[in-house]
C-alpha positions in Angstrom: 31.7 -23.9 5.3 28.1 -25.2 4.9 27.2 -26.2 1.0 25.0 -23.6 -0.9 25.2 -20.6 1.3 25.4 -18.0 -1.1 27.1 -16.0 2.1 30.4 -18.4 1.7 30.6 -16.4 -1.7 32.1 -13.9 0.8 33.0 -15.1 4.2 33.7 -18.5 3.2 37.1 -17.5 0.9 40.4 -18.3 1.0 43.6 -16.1 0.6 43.2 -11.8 0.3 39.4 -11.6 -0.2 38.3 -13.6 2.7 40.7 -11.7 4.9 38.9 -8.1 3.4 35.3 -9.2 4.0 35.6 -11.0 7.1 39.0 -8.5 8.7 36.6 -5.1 8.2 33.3 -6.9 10.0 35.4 -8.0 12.6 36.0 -4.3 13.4 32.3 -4.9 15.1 33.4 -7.1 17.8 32.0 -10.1 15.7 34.2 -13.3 16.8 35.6 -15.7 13.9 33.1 -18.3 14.1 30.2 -16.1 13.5 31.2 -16.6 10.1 31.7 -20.0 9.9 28.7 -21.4 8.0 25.7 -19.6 8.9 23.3 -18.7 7.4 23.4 -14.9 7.0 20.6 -12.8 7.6 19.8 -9.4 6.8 17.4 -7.4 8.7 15.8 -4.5 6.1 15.1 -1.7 8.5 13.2 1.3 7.2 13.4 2.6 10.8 13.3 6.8 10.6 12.7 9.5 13.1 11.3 11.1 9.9 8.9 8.0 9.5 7.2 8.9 12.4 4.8 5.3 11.8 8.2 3.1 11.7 10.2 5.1 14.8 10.1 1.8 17.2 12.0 -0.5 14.4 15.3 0.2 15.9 13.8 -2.5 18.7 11.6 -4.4 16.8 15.0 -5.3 14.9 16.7 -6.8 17.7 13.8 -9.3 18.5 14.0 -10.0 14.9 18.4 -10.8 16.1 17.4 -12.8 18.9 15.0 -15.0 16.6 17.5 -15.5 14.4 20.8 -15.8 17.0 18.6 -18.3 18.6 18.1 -20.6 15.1 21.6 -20.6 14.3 21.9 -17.4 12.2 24.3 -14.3 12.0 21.6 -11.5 11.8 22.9 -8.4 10.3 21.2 -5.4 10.0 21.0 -2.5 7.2 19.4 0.8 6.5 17.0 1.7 3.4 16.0 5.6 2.8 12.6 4.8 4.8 9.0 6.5 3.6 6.9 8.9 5.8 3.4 9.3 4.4 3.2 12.3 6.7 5.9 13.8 5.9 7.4 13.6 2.4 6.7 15.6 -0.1 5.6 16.0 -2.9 4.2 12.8 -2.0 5.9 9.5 -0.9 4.7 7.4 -3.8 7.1 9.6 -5.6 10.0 7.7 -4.6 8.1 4.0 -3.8 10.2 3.1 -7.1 13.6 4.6 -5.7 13.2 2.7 -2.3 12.7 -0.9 -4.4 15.7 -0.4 -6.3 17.4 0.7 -3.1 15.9 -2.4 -1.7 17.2 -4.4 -4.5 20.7 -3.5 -5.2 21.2 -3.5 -1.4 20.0 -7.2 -1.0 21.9 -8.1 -4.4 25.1 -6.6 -3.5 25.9 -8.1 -0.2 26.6 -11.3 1.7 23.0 -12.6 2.3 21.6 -15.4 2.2 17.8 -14.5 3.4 16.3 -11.4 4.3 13.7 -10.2 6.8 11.7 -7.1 5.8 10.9 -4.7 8.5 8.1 -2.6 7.0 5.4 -0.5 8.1 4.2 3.1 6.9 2.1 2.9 3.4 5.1 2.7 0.9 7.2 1.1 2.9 5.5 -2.6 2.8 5.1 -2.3 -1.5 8.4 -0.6 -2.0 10.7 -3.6 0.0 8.4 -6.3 -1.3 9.0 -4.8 -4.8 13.0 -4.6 -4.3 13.2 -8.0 -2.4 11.0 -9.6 -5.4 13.4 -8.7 -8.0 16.4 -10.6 -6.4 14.0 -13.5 -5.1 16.0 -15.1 -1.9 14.1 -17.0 1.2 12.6 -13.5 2.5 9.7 -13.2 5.3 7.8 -9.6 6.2 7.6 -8.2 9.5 5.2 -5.9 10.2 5.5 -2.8 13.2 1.9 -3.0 13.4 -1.2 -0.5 14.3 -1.0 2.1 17.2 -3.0 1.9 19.7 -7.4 3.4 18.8 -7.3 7.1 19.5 -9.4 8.8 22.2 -11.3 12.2 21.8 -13.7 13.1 24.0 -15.3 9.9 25.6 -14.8 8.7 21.7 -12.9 6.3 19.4 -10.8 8.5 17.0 -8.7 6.8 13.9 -6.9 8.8 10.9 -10.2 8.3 9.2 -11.5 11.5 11.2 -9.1 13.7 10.2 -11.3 14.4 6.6 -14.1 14.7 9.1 -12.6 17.0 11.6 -11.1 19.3 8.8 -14.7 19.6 7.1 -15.8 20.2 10.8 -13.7 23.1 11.0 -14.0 24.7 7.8 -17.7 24.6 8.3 -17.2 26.1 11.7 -18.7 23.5 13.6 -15.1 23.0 14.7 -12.7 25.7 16.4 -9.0 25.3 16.3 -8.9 25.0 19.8 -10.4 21.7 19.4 -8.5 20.1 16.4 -5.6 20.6 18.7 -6.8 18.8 21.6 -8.0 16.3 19.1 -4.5 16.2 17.5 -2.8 15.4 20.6 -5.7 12.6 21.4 -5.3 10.7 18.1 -1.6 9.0 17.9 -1.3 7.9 21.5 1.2 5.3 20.9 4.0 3.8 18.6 3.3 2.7 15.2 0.8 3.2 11.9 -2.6 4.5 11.3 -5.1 2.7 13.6 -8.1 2.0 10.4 -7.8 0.2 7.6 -5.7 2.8 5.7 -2.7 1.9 3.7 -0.5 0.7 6.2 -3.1 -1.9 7.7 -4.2 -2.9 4.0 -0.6 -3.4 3.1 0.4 -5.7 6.6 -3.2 -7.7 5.8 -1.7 -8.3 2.3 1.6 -10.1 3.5 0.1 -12.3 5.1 -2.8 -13.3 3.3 0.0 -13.8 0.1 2.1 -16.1 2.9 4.7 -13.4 3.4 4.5 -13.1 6.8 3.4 -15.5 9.9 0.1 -15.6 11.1 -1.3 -12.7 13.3 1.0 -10.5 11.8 -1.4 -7.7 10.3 -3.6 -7.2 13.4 -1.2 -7.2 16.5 -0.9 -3.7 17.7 2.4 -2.0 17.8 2.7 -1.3 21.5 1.4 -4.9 22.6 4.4 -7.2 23.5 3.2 -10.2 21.3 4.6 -7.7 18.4 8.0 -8.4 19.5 7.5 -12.1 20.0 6.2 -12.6 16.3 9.4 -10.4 15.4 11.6 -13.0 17.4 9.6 -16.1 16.0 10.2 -14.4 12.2 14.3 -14.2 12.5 14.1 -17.8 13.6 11.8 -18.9 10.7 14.1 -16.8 8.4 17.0 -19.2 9.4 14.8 -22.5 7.8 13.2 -20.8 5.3 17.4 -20.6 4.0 18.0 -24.2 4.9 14.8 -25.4 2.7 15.5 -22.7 0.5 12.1 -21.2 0.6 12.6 -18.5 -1.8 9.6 -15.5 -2.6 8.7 -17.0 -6.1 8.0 -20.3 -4.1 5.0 -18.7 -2.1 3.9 -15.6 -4.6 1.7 -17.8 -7.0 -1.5 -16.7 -8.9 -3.2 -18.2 -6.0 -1.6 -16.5 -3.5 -2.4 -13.4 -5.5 -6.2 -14.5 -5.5 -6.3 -14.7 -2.0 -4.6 -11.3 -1.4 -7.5 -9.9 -3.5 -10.3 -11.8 -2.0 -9.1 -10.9 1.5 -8.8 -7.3 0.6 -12.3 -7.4 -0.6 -13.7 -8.6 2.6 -11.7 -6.3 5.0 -12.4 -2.9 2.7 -8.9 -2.4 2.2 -7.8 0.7 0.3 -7.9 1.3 -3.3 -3.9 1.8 -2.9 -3.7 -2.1 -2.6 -4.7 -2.1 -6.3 -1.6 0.0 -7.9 0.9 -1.9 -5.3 -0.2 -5.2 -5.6 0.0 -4.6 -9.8 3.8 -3.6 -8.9 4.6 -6.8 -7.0 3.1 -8.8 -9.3 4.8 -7.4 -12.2 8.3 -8.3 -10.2 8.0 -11.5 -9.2 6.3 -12.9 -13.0 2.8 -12.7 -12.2 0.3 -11.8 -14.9 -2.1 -9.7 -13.5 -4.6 -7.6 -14.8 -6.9 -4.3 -13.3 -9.8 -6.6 -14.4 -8.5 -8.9 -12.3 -9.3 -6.9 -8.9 -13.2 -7.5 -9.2 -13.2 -10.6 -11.6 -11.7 -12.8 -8.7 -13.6 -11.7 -5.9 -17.3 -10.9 -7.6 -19.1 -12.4 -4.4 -17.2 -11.5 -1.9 -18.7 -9.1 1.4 -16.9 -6.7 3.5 -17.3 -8.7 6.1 -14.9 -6.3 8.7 -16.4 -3.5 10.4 -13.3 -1.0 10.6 -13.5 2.3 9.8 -13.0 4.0 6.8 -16.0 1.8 6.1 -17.1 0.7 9.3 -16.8 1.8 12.8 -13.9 0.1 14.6 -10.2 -0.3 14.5 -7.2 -2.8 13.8 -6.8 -3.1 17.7 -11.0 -4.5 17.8 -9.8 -6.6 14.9 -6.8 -8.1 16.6 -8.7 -8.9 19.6 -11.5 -10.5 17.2 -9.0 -12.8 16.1 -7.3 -10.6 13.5 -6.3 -11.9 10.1 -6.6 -15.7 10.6 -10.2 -15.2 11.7 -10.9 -13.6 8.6 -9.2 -16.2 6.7 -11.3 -18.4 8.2 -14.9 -17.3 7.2 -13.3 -16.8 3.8 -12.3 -20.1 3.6 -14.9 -21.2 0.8 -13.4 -18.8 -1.5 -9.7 -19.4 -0.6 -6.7 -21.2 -2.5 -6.4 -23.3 0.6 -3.3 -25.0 -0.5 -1.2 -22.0 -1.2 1.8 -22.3 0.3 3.2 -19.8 3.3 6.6 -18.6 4.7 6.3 -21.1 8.0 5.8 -23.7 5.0 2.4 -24.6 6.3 -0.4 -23.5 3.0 -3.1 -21.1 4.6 -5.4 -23.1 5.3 -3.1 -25.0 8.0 -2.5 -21.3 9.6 -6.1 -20.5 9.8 -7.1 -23.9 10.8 -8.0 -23.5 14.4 -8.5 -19.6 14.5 -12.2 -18.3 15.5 -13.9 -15.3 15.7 -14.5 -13.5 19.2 -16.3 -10.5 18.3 -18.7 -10.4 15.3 -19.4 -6.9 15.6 -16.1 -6.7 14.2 -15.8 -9.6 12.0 -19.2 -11.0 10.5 -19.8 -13.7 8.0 -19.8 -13.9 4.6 -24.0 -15.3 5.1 -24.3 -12.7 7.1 -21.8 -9.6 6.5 -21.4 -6.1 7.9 -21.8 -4.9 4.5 -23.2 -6.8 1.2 -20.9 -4.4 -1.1 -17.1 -4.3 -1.0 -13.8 -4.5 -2.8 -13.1 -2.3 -5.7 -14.8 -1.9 -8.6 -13.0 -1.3 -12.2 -14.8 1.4 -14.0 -14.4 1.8 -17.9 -15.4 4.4 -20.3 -14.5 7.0 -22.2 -12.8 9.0 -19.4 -10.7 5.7 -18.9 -10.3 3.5 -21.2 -7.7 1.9 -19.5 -9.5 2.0 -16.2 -10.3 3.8 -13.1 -11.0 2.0 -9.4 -13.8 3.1 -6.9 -14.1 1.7 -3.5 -18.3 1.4 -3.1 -18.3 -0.1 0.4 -16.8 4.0 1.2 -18.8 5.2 -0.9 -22.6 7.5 -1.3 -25.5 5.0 -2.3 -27.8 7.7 -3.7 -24.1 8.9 -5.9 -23.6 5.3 -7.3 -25.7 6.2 -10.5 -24.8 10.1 -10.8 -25.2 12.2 -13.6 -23.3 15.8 -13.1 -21.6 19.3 -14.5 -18.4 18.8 -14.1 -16.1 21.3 -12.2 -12.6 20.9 -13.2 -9.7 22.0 -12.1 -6.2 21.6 -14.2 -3.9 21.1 -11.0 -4.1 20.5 -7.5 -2.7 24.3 -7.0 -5.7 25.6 -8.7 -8.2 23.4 -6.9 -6.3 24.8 -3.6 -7.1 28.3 -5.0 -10.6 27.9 -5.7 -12.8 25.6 -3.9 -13.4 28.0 -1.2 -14.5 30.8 -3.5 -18.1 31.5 -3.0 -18.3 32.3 -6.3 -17.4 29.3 -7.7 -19.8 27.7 -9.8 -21.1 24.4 -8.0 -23.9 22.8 -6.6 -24.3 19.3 -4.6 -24.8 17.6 -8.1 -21.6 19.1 -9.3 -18.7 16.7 -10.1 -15.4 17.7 -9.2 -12.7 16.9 -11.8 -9.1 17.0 -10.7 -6.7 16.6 -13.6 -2.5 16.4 -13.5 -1.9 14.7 -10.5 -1.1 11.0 -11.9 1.9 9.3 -11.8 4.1 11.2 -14.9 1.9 14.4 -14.4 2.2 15.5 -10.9 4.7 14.0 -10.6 4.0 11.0 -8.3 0.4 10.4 -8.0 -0.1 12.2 -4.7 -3.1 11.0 -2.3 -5.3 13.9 -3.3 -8.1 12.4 -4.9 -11.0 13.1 -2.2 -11.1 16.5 -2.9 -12.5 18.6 0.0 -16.1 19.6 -0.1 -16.0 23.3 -1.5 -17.0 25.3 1.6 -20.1 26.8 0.1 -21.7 23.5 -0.1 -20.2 22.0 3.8 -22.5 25.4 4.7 -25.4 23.7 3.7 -24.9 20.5 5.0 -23.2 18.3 1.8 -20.9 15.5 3.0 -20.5 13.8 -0.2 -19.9 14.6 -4.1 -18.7 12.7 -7.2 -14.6 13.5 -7.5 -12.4 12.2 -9.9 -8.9 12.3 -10.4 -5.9 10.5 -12.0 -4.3 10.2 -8.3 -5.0 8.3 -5.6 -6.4 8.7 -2.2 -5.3 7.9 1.3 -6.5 4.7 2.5 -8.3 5.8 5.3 -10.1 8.9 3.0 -13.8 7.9 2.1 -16.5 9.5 0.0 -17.4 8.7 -3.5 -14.0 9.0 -5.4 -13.4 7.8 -8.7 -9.0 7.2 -8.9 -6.4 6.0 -10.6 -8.0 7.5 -14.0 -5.7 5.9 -17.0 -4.8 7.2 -19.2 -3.6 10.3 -17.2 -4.6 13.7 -18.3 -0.7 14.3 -18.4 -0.5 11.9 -21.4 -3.2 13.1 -23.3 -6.2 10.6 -21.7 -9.9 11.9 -22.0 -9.8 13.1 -18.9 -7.8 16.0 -20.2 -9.8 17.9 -22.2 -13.1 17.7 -19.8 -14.4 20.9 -19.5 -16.4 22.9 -16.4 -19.7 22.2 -17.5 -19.0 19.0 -19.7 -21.9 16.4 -18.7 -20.2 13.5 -16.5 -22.3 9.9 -16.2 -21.3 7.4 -13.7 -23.1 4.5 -13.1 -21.5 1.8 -10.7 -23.7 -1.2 -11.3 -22.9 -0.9 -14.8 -18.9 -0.6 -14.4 -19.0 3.5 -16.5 -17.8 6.4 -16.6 -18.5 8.6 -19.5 -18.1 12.4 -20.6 -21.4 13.0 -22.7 -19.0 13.7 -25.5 -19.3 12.4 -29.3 -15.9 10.7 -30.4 -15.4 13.3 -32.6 -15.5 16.3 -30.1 -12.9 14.0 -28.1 -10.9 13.6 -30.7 -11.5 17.4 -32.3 -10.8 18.6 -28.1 -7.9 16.6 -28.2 -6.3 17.8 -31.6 -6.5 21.6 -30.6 -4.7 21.3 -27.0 -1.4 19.1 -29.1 1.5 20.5 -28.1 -0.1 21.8 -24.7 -1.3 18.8 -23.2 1.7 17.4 -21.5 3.6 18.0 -18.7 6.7 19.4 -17.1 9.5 17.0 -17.5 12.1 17.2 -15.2 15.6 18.1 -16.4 18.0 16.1 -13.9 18.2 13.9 -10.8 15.8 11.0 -9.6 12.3 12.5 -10.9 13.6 13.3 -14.4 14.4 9.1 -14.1 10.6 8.4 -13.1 8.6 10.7 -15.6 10.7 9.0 -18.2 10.0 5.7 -16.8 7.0 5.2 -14.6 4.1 3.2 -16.1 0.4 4.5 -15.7 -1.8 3.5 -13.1 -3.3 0.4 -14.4 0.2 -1.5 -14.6 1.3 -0.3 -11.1 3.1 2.9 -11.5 6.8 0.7 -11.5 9.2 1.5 -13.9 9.4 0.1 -17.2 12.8 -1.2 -16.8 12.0 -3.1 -13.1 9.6 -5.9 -14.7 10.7 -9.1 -14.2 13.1 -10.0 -11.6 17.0 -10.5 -11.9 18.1 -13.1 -8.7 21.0 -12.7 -6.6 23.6 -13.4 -8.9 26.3 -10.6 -8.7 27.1 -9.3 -12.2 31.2 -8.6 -11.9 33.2 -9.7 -8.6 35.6 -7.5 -7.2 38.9 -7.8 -4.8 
């Protein structure tokens, strides 16, 4: 029995219990010396037929066995309920929370002695990084990577056009007929939105925080060197437990830094903000919303993919993906900062090079001089809201409007088609009660469609602002993550349609042209009616009670902190 595997906890007993936990595996055809001494591995598969972006991990899995076989592990594999941004509703950010825990316990509970995390669709990357950071054993992501760019028409399509198609077709510029060729043209292959949306944002963040081995954002899902880094993870896996490598070893402050610079530069979504907040708040991090724009002030999007550029995480993989980035960033970098193949980023990065600068520019010379997210404060959000300028309307930057509001994502639904509804192109719509405790969940609804009357007369782009969040491949000038939530009596609450809104990016605002005392005066006469609909039982009843707003991450108030691998009671 090899010293120090937590494993022999299990396998390695004498007498009744070892017979129980070795006897039942054995039931799997495993052979006796299987358990002798290695170093056990779990495989975390969020592989779903309903997770239409993770439906090839079933495979990816056994490269990840045959890495770790060939190290000298026992790989074993297990299932967590998996998270299909498609599919789920109300909305999969709902249960991000559940799926940690899940995550968590799972890990906790059983005979491991590192992990590999098999993630790809939005929530599924935060959600096991969040579970995985609580117990804090050698762990290392895998990501199932981008499917291959769409094709429409002689053109590139991405998830990005969706927002444009569907305004294309409510304006009638677009028939049916044609979203449904379109539909079938888009998701020609295995794996996750093909822009920088969530998913791509989220596999880019892995491994610029050292999670993951080089390359492994960028490498498209369908190309074979997908499977290869899988194989080359499950053997790392195997030392990362011998040099006991563990996830608060690589997830320092600088590490963090270096997640939020790199986001900056690729125009990652504004969805990286409330997950990064959550992993940060697991592992012991102290990190702040202020944070997101104070560490990367001059930093450039210096990647051309679409929502904010033209191209696609294929072009950027064939650039030189990741590393390449890394790379032109590297003045700004925590060099040193430590990685799961135990080299610090700077070592991984070392001798990567850029092959296309159409699709990765310099940081002298970059696609595009504004990027990242921007905080916004005010008295709409005193705790904070986020705005992502490089997806964003110049001329809307510095925007005084009416506001248009609507209570609920059920009465925007019901009205913004109305050609009697009272709006113009300097109209800003207001969306309230869709945040985390409000909705409940926080859906990806904050870039409100265009009301119809305007897309008629050729308006692409208004001010929107919500307490939810948007999809990361959504663009247009969209002020999100408004905290407090109008669900827990924040400002944003007791706007009314016609209530003067000011926005000014430069200068970090966002103000109703209200006194104090009409706020507060506003505020007094909806108590008792500003709140929302608590759930009486079951799983969401758990999150309105205990989900924190936006600007600490939307994780539970009882999940701060992390709690190792230690099991509380033994059993047998």
């Amino acid at each position: 029995m090899e010293e120090g595997l937590r494993s022999a906890n299990w396998f390695g007993r004498k007498g009744k219990d070892g017979f129980i936990y070795r006897a039942w595996m054995k039931n799997q055809g495993i052979p006796a010396h299987e358990f002798e001494g290695k170093p056990v591995i779990g495989i975390c598969n969020t592989w779903s037929e309903l997770t239409p972006c993770n439906a090839h991990f079933r495979e990816l899995a056994e490269s990840v066995k045959r890495g770790v076989y060939e190290a000298g592990g026992f790989p074993v594999e297990f299932p967590v309920m998996s998270l299909g941004e498609t599919l789920m509703k109300p909305t999969a950010m709902l249960f991000r929370n559940l799926v940690s825990m899940d995550v968590e316990e799972s890990i906790r509970a059983n005979p491991l002695d590192g992990v590999v995390l098999l993630c790809g669709c939005d929530k599924t990357t935060p959600s096991l990084v969040m579970g995985a950071c609580s117990v804090d054993l050698p762990t290392i992501v895998v990501s199932g990577g981008a499917m291959l760019t769409g094709k429409y028409e002689g053109k590139d399509i991405g998830t990005t056009d969706i927002w444009r198609f569907s305004e294309a077709e409510r304006s009638g510029t677009m028939s049916q007929e044609e979203l449904s060729v379109a539909e079938a043209c888009m998701c020609r292959s295995q794996g996750h939105c093909a822009v920088m949306g969530t998913a791509s944002t989220m596999a880019s963040m892995v491994e610029a925080l050292g999670l993951s081995l080089p390359e492994n954002a960028a490498i498209p899902a369908a190309d074979s060197r997908r499977k290869v880094l899988a194989h080359l993870s499950g053997m790392r896996i195997v030392e990362m437990v011998k040099k006991d490598l563990k996830l608060s070893d690589i997830l320092t402050r600088e590490a963090f830094e270096n997640a939020m610079i790199t986001n900056a530069a690729i125009g990652g979504s504004t969805n990286f903000v409330i997950h990064l907040l959550a992993i940060a708040g697991r592992i012991g991090i102290d990190l702040k919303l202020e944070d997101f724009e104070a560490t990367c002030p001059d930093i450039p999007l210096i990647v051309n993919l679409q929502p904010s550029g033209k191209y696609f995480m294929e072009d950027l993989y064939y650039a030189g993906g990741i590393p390449a980035v890394l790379k032109e960033l590297k003045n700004h970098l925590h060099l040193e900062a430590i990685t799961v193949n135990g080299k610090t980023i700077g070592e991984n990065f070392e001798h990567s090079r850029c092959l296309n600068r159409d699709v990765i520019a310099t940081v002298a010379e970059p696609f595009n001089p504004v990027s990242g997210i921007v905080v916004l404060k005010g008295n709409i959000c005193e705790n904070g809201a986020v705005i992502k300028p490089s997806a964003a309307t110049d001329r809307l930057m510095n925007h005084e409007g009416k506001a248009v509001v609507f209570e609920s994502i059920e009465d925007f639904k019901a009205c913004i088609d109305d050609p009697d509804l009272d709006v113009d192109e300097n109209s800003i719509l207001v969306l309230k009660n869709v945040g985390p405790k409000g909705y409940p969940g926080m859906p990806e609804v904050g870039n409100m469609s265009i009301p119809k009357k305007l897309l008629l007369k050729g308006v692409t782009d208004m001010v929107r602002i919500s307490d939810g969040r948007m999809s990361g491949t959504g663009f247009g000038t969209v002020i999100l993550h408004v905290s407090p939530e109008a669900a827990v009596g924040g400002t944003l609450g007791i706007i009314h349609t016609g209530d003067v809104i000011k926005l000014n990016v430069q200068n970090r605002t966002l103000n109703v042209d209200l006194t104090d005392e009409q706020i507060t005066n506003r505020k007094k006469a909806l108590e008792g009616a500003i709140g929302f609909g608590m759930e009486t039982r079951g799983y969401t009843h758990l999150y309105q009670k205990h989900v924190e707003q936006a600007h600490l991450g939307a994780d539970f108030d009882f999940l701060k902190g992390k709690s190792g691998s230690k099991v509380a009671r033994d059993s047998h």
